[in-house]
ZAMARGU-4260 file (C-alpha; in steps of 0.2 Angstrom, whole numbers, plus 5000, padded with zeros to 4 digits):
<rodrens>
0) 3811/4609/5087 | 3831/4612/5089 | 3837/4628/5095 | 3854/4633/5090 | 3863/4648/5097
5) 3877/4661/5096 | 3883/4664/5114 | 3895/4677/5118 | 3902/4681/5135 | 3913/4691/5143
10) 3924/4683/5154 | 3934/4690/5168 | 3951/4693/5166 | 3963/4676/5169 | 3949/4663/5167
15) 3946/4664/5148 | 3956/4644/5147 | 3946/4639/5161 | 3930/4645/5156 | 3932/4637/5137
20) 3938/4619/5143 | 3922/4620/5155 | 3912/4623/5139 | 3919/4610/5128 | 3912/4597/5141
25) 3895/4603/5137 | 3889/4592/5123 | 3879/4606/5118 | 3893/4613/5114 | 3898/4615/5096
30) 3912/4625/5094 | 3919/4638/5108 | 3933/4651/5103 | 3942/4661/5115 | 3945/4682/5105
35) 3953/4696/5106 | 3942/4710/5112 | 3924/4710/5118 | 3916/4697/5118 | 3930/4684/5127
40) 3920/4670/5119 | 3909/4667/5105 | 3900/4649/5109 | 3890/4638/5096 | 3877/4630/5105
45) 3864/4617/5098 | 3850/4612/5112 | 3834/4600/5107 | 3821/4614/5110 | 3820/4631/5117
50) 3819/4625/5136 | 3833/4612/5134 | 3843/4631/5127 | 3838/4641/5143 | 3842/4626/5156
55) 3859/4626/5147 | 3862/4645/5148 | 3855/4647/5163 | 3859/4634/5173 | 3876/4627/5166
60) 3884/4644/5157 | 3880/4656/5171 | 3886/4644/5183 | 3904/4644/5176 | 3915/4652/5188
65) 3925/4667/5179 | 3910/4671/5166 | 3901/4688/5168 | 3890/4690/5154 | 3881/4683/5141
70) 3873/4689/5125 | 3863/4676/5116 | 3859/4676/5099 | 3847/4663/5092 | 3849/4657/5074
75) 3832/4658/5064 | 3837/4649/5047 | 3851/4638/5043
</rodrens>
């Protein structure tokens, strides 16, 4: 089953260009915008299954240099 995601991040100060043109290489990636206040970034995400969605945060989003946190929100209903 799909698992699409909100993902907002707070991104140290300098890196928020960096950190968005990392994410839009994700093809997970939907939709990344960069705003004022916190968070830095709200993220779209669509993964194939609730594994495929941790892999990407954990592995691949945590692993950008700049990003120091993450709040996740999974969507329940379209």
């Amino acid at each position: 089953m799909a698992a699409k995601a909100y993902i907002l991040m707070k991104v140290k100060a300098g890196k928020t260009q960096d950190v968005l043109a990392t994410l839009k290489a994700f093809p997970e990636v939907e939709q990344a915008h960069a705003c004022f206040g916190q968070p830095d970034i709200f993220g779209l995400v669509n993964a194939s299954d609730d594994r495929a969605l941790s892999n990407l945060i954990m592995t691949k989003i945590h692993t950008i240099p700049g990003v120091e946190e993450t709040d996740t929100h999974i969507v329940v209903q379209e």
